[in-house]
C-alpha positions as a Python dict, from the first residue, in 0.01 Angstrom:
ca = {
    (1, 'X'): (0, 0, 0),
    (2, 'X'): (369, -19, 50),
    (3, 'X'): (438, 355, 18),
    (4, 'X'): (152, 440, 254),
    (5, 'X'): (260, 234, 508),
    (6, 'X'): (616, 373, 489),
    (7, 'X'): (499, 714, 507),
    (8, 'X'): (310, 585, 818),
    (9, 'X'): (632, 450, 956),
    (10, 'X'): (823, 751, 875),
    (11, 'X'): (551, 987, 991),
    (12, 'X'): (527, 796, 1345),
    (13, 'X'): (848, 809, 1357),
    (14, 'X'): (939, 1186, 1282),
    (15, 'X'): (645, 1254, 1570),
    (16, 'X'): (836, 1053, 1813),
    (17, 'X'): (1173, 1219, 1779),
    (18, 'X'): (940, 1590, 1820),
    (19, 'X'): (843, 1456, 2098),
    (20, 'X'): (1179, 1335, 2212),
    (21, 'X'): (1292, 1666, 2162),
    (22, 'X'): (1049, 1875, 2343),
    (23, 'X'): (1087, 1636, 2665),
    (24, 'X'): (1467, 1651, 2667),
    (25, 'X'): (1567, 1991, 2542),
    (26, 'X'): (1279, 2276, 2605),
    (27, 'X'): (1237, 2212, 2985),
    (28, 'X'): (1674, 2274, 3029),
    (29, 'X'): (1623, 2599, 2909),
    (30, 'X'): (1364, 2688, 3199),
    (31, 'X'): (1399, 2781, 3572),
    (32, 'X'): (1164, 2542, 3718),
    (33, 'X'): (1301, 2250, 3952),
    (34, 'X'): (1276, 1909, 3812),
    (35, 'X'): (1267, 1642, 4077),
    (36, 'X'): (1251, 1296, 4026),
    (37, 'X'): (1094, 1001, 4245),
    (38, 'X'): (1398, 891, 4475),
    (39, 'X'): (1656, 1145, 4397),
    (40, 'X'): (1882, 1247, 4717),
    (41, 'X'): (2028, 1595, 4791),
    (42, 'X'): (2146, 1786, 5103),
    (43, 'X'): (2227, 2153, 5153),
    (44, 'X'): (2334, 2392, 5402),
    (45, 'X'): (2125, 2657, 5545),
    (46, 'X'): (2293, 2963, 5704),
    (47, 'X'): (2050, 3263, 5901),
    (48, 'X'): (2235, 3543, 6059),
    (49, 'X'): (2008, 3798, 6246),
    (50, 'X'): (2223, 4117, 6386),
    (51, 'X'): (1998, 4392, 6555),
    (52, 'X'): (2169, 4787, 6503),
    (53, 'X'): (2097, 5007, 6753),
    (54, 'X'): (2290, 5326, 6896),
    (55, 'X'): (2499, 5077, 7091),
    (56, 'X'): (2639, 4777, 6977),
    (57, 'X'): (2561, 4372, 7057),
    (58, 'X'): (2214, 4462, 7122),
    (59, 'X'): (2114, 4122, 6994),
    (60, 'X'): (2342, 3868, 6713),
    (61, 'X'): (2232, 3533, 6597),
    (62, 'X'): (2410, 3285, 6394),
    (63, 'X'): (2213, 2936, 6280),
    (64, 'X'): (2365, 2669, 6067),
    (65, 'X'): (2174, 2356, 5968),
    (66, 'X'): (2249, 2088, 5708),
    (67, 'X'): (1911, 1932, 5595),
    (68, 'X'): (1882, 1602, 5394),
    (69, 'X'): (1633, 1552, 5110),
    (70, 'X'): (1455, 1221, 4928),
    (71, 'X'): (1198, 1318, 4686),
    (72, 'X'): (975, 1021, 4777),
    (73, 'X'): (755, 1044, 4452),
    (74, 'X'): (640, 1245, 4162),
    (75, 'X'): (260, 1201, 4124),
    (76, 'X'): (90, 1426, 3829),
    (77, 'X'): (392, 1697, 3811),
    (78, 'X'): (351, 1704, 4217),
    (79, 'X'): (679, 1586, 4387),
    (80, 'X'): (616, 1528, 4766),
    (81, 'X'): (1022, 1567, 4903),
    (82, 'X'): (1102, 1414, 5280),
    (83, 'X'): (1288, 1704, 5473),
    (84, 'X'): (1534, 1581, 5770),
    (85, 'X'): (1790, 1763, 5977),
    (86, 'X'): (2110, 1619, 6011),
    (87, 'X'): (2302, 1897, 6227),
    (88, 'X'): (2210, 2229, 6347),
    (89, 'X'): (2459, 2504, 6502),
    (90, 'X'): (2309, 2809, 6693),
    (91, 'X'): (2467, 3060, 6891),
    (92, 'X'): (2366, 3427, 6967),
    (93, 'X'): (2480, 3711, 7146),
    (94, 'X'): (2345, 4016, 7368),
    (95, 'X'): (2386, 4268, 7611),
    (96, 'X'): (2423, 3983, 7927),
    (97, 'X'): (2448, 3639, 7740),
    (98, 'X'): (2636, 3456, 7506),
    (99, 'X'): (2512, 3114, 7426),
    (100, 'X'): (2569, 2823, 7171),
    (101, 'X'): (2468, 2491, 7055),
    (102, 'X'): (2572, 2200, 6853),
    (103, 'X'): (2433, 1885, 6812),
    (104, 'X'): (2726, 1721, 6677),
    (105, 'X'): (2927, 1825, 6981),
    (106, 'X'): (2712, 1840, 7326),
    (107, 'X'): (3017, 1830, 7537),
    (108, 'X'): (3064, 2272, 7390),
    (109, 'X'): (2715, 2367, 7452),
    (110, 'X'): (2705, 2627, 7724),
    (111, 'X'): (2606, 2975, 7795),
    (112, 'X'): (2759, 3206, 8054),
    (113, 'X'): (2718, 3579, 8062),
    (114, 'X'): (2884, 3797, 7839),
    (115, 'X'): (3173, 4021, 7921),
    (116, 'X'): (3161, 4388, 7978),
    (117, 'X'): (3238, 4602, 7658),
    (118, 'X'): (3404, 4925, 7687),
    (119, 'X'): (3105, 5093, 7580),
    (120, 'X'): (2869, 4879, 7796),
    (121, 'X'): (2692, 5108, 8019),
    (122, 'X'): (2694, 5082, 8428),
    (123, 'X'): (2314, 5006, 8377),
    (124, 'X'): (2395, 4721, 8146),
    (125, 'X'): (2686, 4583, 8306),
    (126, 'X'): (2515, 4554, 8640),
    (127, 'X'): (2209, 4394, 8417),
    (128, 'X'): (2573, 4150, 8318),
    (129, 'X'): (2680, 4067, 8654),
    (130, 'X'): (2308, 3962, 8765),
    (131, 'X'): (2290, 3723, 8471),
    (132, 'X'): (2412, 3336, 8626),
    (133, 'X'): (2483, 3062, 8362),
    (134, 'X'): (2258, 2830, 8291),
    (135, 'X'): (2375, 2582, 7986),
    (136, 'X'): (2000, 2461, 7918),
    (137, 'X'): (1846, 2751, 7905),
    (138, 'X'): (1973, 2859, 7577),
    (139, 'X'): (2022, 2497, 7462),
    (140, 'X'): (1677, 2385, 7544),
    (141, 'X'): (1570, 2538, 7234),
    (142, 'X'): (1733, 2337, 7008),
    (143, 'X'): (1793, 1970, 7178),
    (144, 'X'): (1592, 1703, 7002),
    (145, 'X'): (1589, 1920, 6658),
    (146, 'X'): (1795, 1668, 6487),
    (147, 'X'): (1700, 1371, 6308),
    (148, 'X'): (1322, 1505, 6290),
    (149, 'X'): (1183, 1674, 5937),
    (150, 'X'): (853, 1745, 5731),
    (151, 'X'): (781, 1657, 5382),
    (152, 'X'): (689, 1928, 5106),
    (153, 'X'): (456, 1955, 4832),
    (154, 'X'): (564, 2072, 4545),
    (155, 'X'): (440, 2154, 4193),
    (156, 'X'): (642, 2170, 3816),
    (157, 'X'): (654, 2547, 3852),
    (158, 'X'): (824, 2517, 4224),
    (159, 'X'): (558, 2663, 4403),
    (160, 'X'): (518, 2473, 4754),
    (161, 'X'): (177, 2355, 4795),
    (162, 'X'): (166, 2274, 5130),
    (163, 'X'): (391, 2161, 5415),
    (164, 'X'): (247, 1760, 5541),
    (165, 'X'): (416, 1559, 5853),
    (166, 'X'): (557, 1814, 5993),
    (167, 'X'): (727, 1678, 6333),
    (168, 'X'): (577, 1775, 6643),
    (169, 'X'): (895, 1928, 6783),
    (170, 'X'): (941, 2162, 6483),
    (171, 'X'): (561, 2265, 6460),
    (172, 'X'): (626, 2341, 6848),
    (173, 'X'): (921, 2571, 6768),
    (174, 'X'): (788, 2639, 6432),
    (175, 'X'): (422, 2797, 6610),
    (176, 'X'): (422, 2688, 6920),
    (177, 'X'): (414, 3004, 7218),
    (178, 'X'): (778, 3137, 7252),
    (179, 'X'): (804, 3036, 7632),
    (180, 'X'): (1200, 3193, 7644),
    (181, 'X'): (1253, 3463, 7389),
    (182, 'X'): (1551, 3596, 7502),
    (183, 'X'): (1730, 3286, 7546),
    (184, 'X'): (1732, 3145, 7195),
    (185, 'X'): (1342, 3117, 7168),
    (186, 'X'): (1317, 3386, 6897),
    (187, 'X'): (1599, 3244, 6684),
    (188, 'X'): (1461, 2865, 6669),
    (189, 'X'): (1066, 3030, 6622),
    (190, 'X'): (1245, 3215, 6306),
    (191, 'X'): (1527, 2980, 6159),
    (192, 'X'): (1198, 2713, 6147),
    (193, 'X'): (944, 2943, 6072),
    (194, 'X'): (664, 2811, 5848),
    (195, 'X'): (782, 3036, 5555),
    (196, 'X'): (1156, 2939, 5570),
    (197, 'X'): (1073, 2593, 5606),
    (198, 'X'): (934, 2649, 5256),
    (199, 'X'): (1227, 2792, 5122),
    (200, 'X'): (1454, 2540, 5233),
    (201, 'X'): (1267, 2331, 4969),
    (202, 'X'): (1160, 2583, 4715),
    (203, 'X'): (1199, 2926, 4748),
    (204, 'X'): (909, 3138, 4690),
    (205, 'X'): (1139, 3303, 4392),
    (206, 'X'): (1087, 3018, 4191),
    (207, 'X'): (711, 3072, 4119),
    (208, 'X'): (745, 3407, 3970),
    (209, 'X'): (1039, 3253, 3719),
    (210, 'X'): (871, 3005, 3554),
    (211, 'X'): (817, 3139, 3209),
    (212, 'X'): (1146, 3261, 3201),
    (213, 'X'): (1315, 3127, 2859),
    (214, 'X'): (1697, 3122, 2950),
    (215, 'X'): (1812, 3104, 2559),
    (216, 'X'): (1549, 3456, 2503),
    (217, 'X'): (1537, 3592, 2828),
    (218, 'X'): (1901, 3709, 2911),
    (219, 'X'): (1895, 4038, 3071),
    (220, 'X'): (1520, 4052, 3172),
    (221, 'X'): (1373, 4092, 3491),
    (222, 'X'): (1121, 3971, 3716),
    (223, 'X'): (894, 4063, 4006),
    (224, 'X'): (841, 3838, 4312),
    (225, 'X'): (610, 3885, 4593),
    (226, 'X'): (746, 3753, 4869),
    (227, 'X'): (770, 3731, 5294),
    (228, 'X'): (962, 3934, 5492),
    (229, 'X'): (1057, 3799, 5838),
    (230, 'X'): (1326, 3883, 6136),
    (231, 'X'): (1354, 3796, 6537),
    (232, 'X'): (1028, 3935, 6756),
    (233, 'X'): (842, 4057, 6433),
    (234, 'X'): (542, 4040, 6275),
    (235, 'X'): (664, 3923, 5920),
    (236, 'X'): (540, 4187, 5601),
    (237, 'X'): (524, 4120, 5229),
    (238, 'X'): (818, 4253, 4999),
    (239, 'X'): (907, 4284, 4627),
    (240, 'X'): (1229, 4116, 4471),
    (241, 'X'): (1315, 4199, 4119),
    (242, 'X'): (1555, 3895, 3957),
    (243, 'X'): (1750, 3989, 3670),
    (244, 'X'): (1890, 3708, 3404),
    (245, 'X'): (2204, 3821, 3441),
    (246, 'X'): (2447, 3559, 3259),
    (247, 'X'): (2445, 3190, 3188),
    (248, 'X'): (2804, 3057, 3271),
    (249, 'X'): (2931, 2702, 3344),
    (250, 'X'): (3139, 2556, 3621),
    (251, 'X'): (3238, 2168, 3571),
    (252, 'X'): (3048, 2110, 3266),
    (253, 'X'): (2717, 2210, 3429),
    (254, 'X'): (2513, 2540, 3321),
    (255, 'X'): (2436, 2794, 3578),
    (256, 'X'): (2150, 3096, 3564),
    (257, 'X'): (2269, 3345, 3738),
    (258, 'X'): (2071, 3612, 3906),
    (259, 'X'): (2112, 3876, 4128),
    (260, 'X'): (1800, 4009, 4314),
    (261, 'X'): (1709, 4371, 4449),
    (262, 'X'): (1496, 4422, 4744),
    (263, 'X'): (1176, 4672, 4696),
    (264, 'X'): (1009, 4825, 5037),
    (265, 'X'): (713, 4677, 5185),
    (266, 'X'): (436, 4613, 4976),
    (267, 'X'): (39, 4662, 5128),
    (268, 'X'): (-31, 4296, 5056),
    (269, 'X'): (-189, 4008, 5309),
    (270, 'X'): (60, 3763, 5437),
    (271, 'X'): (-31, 3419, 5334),
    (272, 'X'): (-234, 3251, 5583),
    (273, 'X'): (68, 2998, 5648),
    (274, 'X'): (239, 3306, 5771),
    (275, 'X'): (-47, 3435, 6008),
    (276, 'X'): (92, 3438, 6381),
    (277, 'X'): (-137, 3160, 6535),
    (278, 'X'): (-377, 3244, 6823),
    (279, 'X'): (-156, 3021, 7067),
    (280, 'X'): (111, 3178, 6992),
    (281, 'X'): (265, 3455, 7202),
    (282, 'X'): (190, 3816, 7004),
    (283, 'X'): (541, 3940, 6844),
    (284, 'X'): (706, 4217, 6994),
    (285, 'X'): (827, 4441, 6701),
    (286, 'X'): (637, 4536, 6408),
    (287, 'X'): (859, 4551, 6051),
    (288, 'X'): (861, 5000, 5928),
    (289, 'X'): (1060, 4999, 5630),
    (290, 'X'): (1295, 4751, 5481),
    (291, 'X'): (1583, 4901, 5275),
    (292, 'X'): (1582, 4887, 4905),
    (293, 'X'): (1903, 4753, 4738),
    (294, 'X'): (2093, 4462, 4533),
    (295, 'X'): (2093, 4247, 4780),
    (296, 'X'): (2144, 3879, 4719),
    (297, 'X'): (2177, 3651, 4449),
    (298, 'X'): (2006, 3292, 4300),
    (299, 'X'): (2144, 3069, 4108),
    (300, 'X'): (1994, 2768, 3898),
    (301, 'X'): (2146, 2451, 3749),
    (302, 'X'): (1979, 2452, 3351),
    (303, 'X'): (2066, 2018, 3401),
    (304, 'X'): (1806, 1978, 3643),
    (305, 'X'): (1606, 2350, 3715),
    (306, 'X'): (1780, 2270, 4102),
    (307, 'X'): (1879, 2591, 4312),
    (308, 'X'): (2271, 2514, 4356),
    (309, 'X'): (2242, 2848, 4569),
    (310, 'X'): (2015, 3143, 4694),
    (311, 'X'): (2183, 3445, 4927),
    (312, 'X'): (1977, 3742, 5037),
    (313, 'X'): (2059, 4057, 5264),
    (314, 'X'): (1813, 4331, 5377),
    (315, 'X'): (1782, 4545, 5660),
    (316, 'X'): (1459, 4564, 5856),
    (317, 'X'): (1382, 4885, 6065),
    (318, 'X'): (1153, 4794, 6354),
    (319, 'X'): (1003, 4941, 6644),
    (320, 'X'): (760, 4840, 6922),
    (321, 'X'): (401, 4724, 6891),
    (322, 'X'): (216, 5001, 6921),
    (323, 'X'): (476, 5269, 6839),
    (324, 'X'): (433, 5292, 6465),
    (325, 'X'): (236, 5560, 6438),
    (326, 'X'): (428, 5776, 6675),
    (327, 'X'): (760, 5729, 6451),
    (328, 'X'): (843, 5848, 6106),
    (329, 'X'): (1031, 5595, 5901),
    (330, 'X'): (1399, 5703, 5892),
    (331, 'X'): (1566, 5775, 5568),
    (332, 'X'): (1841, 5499, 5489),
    (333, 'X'): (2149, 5731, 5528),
    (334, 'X'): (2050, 5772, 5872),
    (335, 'X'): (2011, 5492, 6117),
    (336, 'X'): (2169, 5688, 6402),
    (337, 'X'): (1847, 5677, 6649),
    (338, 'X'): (1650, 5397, 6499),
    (339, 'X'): (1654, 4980, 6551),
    (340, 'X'): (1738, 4745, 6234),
    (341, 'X'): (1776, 4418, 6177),
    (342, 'X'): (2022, 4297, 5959),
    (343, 'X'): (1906, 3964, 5805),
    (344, 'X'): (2112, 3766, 5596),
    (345, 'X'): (1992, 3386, 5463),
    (346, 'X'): (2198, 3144, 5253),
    (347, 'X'): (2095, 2793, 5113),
    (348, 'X'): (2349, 2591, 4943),
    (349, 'X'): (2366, 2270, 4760),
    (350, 'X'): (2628, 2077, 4893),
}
């Protein structure tokens, strides 16, 4: 009797250090984000938008936004995180206009019209000296932005479920009609677009690296299908490939690193999340080609399966609604005659 229940002892406890083991160690060697009920983060969020055309300064945005996290709890490997802006910067630049806006310092937001270049055109500089100033114009876009927030859904693979109490004035720059598009309407519509909410939280990245194995995977690659967006455009689905490129470490903590390549447009539905709404004011542009390239970068904390950072770069050509078919794509090497976007996204842990 004595042996037996030893061996019962010994055999309960042998299970419970198994089981130990495969809670604490197996999930640090996976790229999945592991958030726990009342955990606090922030990070910064940086979208620059620069349109090439034969001239320059056709149209340049710059957004900065810090956001603030709480994962509020962690129901049946759901986590539902609480999404707030603390600060937002904006500014852009065009043709006629320069504008910015900052919510930590009112007193600089303004907009005045911009100043002749030497290659500005007489067309374009008499378009200049029509503009007049008008400080809320540009700044109406953005007033009342900060402090507000959405929560997210989010599953043990990283995949965002759904967005849920989403603030009225983000859903209203988010999909609401873009009443001033050339004044900053655009760039708010885009910086909080449905999809990039989302990837302030998650990015869509994560979903297709959840069975990667960090300790067998090294050097291996994976496909993402993911959105495409930029300023006036109807977004289009893409392909990222993410290679495990190194695991490193920086202050005792152990990073993934990997770089990503952009693939051209893929013939694949946007998700209806994505899907301009009816009220909303049809885009201008539609999305040709984007470039293929290495283009960006994520990397993953192994402690916790958090992004510490995500950087992308790609180059959209567009053209007019309605001109597609009259258009051939232009090879990369020569953009001479042909409008691009230059998009380039950054979210950091801070």
């Amino acid at each position: 009797m004595k042996k037996n229940a030893i061996y019962r002892h010994l055999s309960l406890f042998l299970l419970m250090l198994l089981i130990s083991a495969a809670a604490g160690c197996a999930p640090n060697n996976r790229l999945t984000p592991r958030f726990k009920s009342g955990q606090k983060f922030s990070r910064k969020i940086t979208l620059v938008c620069d349109m090439r055309m034969m001239f320059p300064g056709a149209d340049h945005q710059e957004n900065e936004m810090v956001l603030n996290y709480q994962v509020r709890d962690v129901r049946n490997g759901v986590a539902t995180v609480d999404v707030k802006i603390d600060s937002i910067k904006s500014s852009m630049r065009s043709l006629s206009v320069q504008a910015s806006f900052d919510s930590e310092n009112p007193q600089a937001n303004s907009d005045k019209s911009a100043p002749a270049s030497s290659k500005t055109s007489p067309a374009q500089l008499q378009k200049t000296k029509s503009k007049t100033s008008n400080p809320e114009r540009f700044c109406k876009n953005f007033v009342g932005l900060k402090g507000t927030g959405y929560s997210a859904r989010v599953d043990r693979n990283g995949k965002v479920l759904e967005l849920v109490d989403v603030n009225e004035r983000i859903q209203r720059a988010a999909t609401g009609s873009i009443v001033d598009g050339s004044w900053g309407g655009h760039q708010v519509a885009l910086l909080l677009s449905p999809n990039n909410l989302r990837d302030y939280v998650s990015p869509a990245s994560y979903q297709a690296l959840a069975d990667v194995d960090t300790e067998t995977d090294l050097g291996k690659s994976r496909l993402s299908t993911e959105i495409a967006e930029t300023p006036r455009a109807i977004p289009v689905m893409i392909q990222k490939k993410f290679t495990l490129k190194e695991i490193t470490s920086k202050n005792n903590e152990k990073l993934a690193i990997l770089p990503l390549e952009i693939y051209p447009v893929v013939d694949e539905p946007l998700p209806e999340f994505a899907r301009e709404p009816e009220k909303k004011r049809k885009p201008e542009m539609i999305i040709k080609r984007v470039d293929k390239g290495t283009m960006g970068k994520l990397v993953v904390s192994l402690s916790d399966g958090q992004l510490v950072s995500f950087e992308e770069k790609f180059f959209a050509e567009i053209t007019l609604v309605g001109m597609e078919k009259l258009t051939k794509p232009s090879s990369s090497d020569k953009k001479t005659n042909k409008t691009f976007y230059m998009v380039q996204k950054t979210i950091e842990r801070l």
